[in-house]
N, C-alpha and C positions, 0 to 999 in steps of 0.2 A: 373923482374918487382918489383917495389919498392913497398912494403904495405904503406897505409896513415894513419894518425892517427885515422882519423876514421873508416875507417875499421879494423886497429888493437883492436880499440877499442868495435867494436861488439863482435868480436871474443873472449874479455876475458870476456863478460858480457855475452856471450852462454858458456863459459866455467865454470864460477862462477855462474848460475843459474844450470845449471847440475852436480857441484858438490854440491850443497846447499841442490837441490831439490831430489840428487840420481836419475836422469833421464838420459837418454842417450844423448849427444853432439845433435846429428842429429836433435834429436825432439825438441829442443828450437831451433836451426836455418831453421827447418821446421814452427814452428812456428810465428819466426820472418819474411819468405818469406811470409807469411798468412796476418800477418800485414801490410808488405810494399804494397801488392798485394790492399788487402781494404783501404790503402790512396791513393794510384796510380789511382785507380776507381774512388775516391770523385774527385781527378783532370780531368781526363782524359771521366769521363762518365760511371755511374754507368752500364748502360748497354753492356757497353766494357768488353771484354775477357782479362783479364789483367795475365802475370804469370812473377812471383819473384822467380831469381835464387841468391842467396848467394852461390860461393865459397866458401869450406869449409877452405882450405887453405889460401886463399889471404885475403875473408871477401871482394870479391868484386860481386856488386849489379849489376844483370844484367834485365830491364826490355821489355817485348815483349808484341807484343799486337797481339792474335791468332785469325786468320779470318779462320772459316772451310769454304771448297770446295765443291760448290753446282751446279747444273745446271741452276738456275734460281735463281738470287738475290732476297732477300727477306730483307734483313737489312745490311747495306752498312756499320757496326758499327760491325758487326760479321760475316759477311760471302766475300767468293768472288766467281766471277765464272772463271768455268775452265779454259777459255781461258787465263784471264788474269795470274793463276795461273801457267798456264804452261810456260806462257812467264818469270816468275820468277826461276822456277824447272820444267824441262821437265818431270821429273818424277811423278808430281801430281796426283793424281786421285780423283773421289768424296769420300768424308768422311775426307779426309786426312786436314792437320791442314798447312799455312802459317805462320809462325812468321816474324812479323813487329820488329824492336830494335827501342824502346821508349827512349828518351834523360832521363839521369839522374832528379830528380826533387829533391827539397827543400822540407821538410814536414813545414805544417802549424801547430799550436798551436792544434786547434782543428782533424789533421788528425794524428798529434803527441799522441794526449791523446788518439784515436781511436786504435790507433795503438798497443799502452799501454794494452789498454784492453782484444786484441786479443789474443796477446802474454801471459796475463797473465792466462784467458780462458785456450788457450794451456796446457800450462806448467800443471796451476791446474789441468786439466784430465789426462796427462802424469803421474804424481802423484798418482793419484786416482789409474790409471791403475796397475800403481810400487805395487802400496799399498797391491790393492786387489790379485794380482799374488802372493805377496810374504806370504799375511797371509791365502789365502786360503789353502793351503798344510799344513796348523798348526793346524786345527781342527782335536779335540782329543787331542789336544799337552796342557802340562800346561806349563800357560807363564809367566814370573815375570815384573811388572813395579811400577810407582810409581801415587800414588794418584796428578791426573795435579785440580779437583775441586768437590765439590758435588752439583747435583742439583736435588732438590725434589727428596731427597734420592736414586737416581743413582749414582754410583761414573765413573765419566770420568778417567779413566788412561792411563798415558803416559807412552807406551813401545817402545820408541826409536824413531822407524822411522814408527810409526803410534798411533791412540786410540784407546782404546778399552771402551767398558762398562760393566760394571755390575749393573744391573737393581733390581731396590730395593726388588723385590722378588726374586732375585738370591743371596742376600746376607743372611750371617748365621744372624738369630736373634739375636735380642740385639747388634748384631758387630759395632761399629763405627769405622769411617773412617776418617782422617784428611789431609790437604796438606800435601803431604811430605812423608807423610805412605807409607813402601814399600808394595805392594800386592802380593801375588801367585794367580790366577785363571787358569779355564778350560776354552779355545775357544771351544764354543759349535757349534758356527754358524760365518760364515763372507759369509756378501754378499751386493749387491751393491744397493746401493741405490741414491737418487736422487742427496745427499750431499755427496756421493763420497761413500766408501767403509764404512759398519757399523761391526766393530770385537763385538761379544758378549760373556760376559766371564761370568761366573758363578763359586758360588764357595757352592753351593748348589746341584748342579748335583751329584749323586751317582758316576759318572766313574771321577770326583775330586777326590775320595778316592779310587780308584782305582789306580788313577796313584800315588797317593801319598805312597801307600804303594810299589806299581813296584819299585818309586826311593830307599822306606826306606829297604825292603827285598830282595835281590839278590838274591834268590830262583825264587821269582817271576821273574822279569828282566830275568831270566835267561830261563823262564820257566818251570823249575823244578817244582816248583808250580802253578796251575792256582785257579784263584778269579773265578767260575763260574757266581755268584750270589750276587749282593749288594741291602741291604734296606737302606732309608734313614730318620728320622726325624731331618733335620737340626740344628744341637747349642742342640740337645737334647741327641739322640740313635741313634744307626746304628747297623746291623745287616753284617756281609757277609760270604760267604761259600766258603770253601776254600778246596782244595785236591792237594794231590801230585802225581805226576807221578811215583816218586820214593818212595818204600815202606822202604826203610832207613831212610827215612825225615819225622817229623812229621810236616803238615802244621800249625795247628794252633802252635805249637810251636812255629817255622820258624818265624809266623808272629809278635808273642807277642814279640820275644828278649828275651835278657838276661835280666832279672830281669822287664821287662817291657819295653824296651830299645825303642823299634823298632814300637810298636803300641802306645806310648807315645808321640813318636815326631808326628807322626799322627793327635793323640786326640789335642797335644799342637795348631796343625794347625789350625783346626777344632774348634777351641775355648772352648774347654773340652767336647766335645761330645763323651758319652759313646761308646765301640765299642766293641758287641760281635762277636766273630771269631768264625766259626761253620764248624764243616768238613761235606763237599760235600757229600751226597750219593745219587748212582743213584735208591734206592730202595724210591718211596716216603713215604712212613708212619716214616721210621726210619729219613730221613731227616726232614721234620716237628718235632717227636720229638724232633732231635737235635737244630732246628731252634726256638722251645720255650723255652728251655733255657732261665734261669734259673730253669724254672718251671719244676717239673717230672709229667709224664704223663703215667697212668694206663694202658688205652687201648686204639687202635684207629680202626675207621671204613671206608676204604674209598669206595667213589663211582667215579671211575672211568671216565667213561662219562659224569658225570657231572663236572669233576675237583674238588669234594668237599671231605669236609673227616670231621668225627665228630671225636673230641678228650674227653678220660674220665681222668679226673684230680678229687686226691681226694679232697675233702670239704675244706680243709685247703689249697691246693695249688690254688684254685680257682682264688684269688685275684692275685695271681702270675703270673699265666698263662696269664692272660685280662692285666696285667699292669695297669699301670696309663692313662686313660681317654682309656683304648683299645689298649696304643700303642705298649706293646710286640705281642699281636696278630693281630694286623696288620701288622707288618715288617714282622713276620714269612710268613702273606700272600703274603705278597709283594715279599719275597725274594725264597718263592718255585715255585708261580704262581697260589696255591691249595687256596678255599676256607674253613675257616677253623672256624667249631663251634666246642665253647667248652662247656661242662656242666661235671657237679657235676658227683661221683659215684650214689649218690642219686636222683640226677636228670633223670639221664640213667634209674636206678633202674624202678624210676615212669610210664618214657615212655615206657620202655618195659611191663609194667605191662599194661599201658592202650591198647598198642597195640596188646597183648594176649587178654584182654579182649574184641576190637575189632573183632577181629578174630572170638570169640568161639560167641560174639550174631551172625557173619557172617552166622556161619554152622547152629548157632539152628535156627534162619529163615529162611535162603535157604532148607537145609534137612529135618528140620522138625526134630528135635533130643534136647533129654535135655543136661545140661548144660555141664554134665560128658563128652560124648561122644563129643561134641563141644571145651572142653577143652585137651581132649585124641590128638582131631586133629590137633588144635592149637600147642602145646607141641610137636608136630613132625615133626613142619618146615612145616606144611599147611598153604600158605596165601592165597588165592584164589580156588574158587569153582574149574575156569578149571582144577586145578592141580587133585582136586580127578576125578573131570569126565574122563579124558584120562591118567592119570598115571597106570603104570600097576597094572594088579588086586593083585598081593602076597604082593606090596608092604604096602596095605591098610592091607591084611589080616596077613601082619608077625608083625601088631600092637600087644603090650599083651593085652589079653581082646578079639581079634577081631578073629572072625572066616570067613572061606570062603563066608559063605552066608551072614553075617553081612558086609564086605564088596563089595561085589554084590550089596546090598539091598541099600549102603553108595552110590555106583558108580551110579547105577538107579536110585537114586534121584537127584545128581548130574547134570545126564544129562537133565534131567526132568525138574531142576529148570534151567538149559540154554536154553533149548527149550522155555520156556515159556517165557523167559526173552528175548529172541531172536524173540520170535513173538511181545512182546508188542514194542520195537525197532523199529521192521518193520512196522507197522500202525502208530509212530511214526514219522518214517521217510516219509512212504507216506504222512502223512496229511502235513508235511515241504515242499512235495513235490521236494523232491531229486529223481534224476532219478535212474530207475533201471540200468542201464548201467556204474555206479560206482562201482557196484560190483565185472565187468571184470577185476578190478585191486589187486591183488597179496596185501593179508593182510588186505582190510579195510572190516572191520565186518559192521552191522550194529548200533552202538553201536556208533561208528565214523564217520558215515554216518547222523547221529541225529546231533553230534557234527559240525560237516560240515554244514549241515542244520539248523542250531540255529547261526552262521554267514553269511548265504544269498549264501554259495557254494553248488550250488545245480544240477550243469551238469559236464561231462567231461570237456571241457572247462573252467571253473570257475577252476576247480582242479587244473590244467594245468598251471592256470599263478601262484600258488602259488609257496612260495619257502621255504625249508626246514627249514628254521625262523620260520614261521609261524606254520607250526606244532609240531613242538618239541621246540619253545622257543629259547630265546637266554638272554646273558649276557651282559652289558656291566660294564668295569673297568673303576674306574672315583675316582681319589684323593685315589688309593688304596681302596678302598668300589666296591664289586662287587653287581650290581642290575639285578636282575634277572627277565626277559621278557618270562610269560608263553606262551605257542601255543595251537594250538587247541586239539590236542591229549597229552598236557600235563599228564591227568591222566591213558591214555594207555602205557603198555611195549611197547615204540618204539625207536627205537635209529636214530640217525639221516640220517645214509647211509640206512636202509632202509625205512625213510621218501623221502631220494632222490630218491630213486628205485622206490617207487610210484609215484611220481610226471614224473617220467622217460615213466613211463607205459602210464599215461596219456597224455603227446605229442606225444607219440605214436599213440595212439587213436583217438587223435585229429588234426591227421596229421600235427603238429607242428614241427616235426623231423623224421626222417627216419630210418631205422636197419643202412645206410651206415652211416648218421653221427654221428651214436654213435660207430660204427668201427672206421671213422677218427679218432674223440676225445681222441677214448683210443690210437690210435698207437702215436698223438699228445705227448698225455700225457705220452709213454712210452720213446718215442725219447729224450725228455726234458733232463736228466737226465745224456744221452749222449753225447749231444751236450754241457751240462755242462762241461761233463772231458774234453772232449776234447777244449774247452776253453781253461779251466784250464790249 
């Protein structure tokens, strides 16, 4: 059968939109059947079942008009019934579909341009779709293209066979951007949106310099090396922490090059953003040291459970250590994870003096003892009355100075003043009117009981909906600044698991959970783990 011009002529105009568009053949001559389909309606009767077949070889139009198979006519424009259906196919049954062969038609001007629109609809989702398959698998990837315009300081760029953005707070400070500028950025994110697929690039993102130094160090690339840890002030400072696998390799070596080699093409990217390279250690004090670099650091203190840690820097490296507006000790926090104060040797000096002093008026008003023996106690790692009252007795009496009976007499006051401090608590807490039946829980004194009751928690139940937040505090990080959210038992030794254990005791009590489902939960929680590797 001979092709006619016109339909040889569809067929190079679905061939030249699909290779234009990068779409597949099918889907522009699916689309095009979508077209001829809604002018065939505008003739034939919107509410007709209309279906367009194009051959994909001949490019020849084939149209039918689908009447489904009912028992009882209801629109004589879409349905038929069975009898007559079967006299056409014996084979018919209800649900099943009759096709009619509809004579060829002319398109009109106006079912022309309709048609136009439909096809073009198509295509552009086809596109979209092309788009978003092919760059979604690129996040993480750094991509190169070329500045296509700027608008209100976004730069739109054209990478090939889609756009991407970078959004004016993803670009380094002070960077300008022109037509024609070729770009590097990171796809951070692609996802779809109403105008088809949005690529976002950034070139501000920490794992930017991450991949840049993968391309520039083939240790890293290679893995030989790993980047644990990147800070960033953009067009400014950078921090990142680096360690080798192999103890033959030095990483930060490795990373700087020969002569500068290697972390210069970097910096040149970056638009001369300084970059310190700091070796990884899994010990945290010595890491932080490394991570304030350049500054040297005396001593450090950390508190673990809080993630904090105080640094002592002497007087002169002071300004060193804080940087310019804060920023070496904030990237150090940023790139350990620790909260990180620093003071003076003479600053420490001071505090530790005022908190001895603390300490020793603690003993002479509680014990009732002058200043010496207040300071003897102090001076021996005593922070707290409870520690003399239940610590063992030699330990008070192998003080110099102190004899058996003098710490006997140290210990009997001790208890003495928790007792009394313990009954005023309790009249305290009654008149708050907290129940006696908070006591059944493992660890809350009365002391905490006050503290609970000076926030309106004043039964088992009340207890029960709170949540470990609440009584030991929480943090949150915000632009690198960590702000710190106290609880109610912030001023008691408590740590957070067994803040949970209390609150555990109490849905107990208040039949909110049961011994079984704290058995599920933990075998839950042990299973997890496993059913990981074996993923894996």
């Amino acid at each position: 059968m001979a092709v006619s011009a016109n339909r040889l002529e569809l067929l190079q105009i679905a061939d030249a939109v699909a290779r234009e568009k990068v779409i597949d053949r099918e889907i522009v001559l699916a689309a095009m059947a979508d077209a001829i389909q809604k002018a065939a309606r505008s003739r034939y009767g919107s509410e007709t079942n209309i279906r367009a077949d194009i051959n994909s070889k001949t490019g020849e139009i084939r149209l039918q008009r689908l009447l489904e198979v009912v028992e009882t006519v209801e629109d004589y424009s879409t349905q038929i019934a069975l009898p007559l259906a079967r006299d056409r196919n014996v084979d018919a049954k209800l649900g099943d579909f009759i096709a009619d062969p509809l004579p060829p038609m002319d398109f009109g001007r106006i079912a022309a341009q309709s048609a136009k629109q439909v096809i073009v609809q198509k295509v552009r989702e086809a596109e979209r779709d092309r788009q978003f398959d092919e760059f979604k698998d690129r996040v993480g990837e750094i991509i190169n293209g070329t500045v296509k315009r700027v608008e209100y300081g976004n730069v739109i760029v054209d990478l090939g066979r889609g756009e991407g953005i970078i959004r004016r707070d993803e670009m380094i400070p002070r960077e300008t951007m022109r037509y024609g500028d070729r770009v590097r950025a990171y796809v951070y994110d692609v996802r779809r949106e109403q105008r088809g697929p949005q690529i976002f690039l950034s070139r501000t993102h920490p794992q930017f310099m991450v991949k840049l130094f993968t391309m520039e160090v083939p240790e890293i690339y290679d893995g030989v090396i790993q980047i644990k840890s990147v800070a960033r002030d953009p067009g400014s400072r950078a921090k990142i922490a680096v360690i080798s696998n192999d103890s033959s390799i030095d990483p930060v070596g490795a990373c700087v090059g020969m002569r500068g080699s290697r972390v210069q093409a970097v910096v040149g990217e970056l638009q001369g953003e300084k970059i310190d390279i700091i070796p990884w250690s899994a010990d945290p004090a010595s890491f932080i040291v490394n991570a304030l670099q350049p500054a040297e650091v005396a001593k450090v203190v950390l508190d673990e459970d809080a993630e904090r840690i105080e640094v002592v820097v002497p007087d002169e490296q002071l300004s060193l250590a804080i940087g310019r507006r804060g920023q070496n000790v904030r990237l150090a926090s940023q790139l350990t994870g620790w909260d990180i104060d620093i003071m003076t040797e003479a600053e420490e000096s001071e505090r530790r003096q005022k908190e001895f002093n603390e300490r020793t008026n603690l003993f002479m008003d509680a014990l009732d003892v002058d200043e010496m023996v207040g300071q003897v106690l102090a001076s021996e790692g005593f922070a707290q009355v409870e520690e003399l009252a239940y610590v063992d007795l030699e330990e008070i009496a192998s003080i110099d100075g102190f004899d058996g009976d003098t710490a006997e007499e140290i210990q009997t006051r001790a208890r003495e003043y928790l007792e009394k401090l313990e009954a005023e608590m309790d009249a305290k807490r009654k008149a708050l009117g907290v129940a006696d039946e908070l006591r059944s829980i493992d660890g809350i004194t009365s002391q905490m009981m006050v503290a609970l009751g000076e926030d309106g928690i004043k039964t088992i139940e009340d207890f029960a909906g709170c949540a470990a937040d609440d009584l030991v505090g929480w943090s949150e990080r915000k632009d690198g600044e960590t702000k710190k959210f106290e609880g109610l038992f912030a001023k008691f030794d408590i740590s957070r698991t067994e803040a949970e254990q209390m609150i555990v005791q109490a849905r107990l009590a208040a039949g909110w959970i049961t011994e079984a489902d704290i058995a599920a939960e933990a075998e839950a929680e042990e299973g997890e783990p496993e059913e990981a590797e074996q993923g894996s």
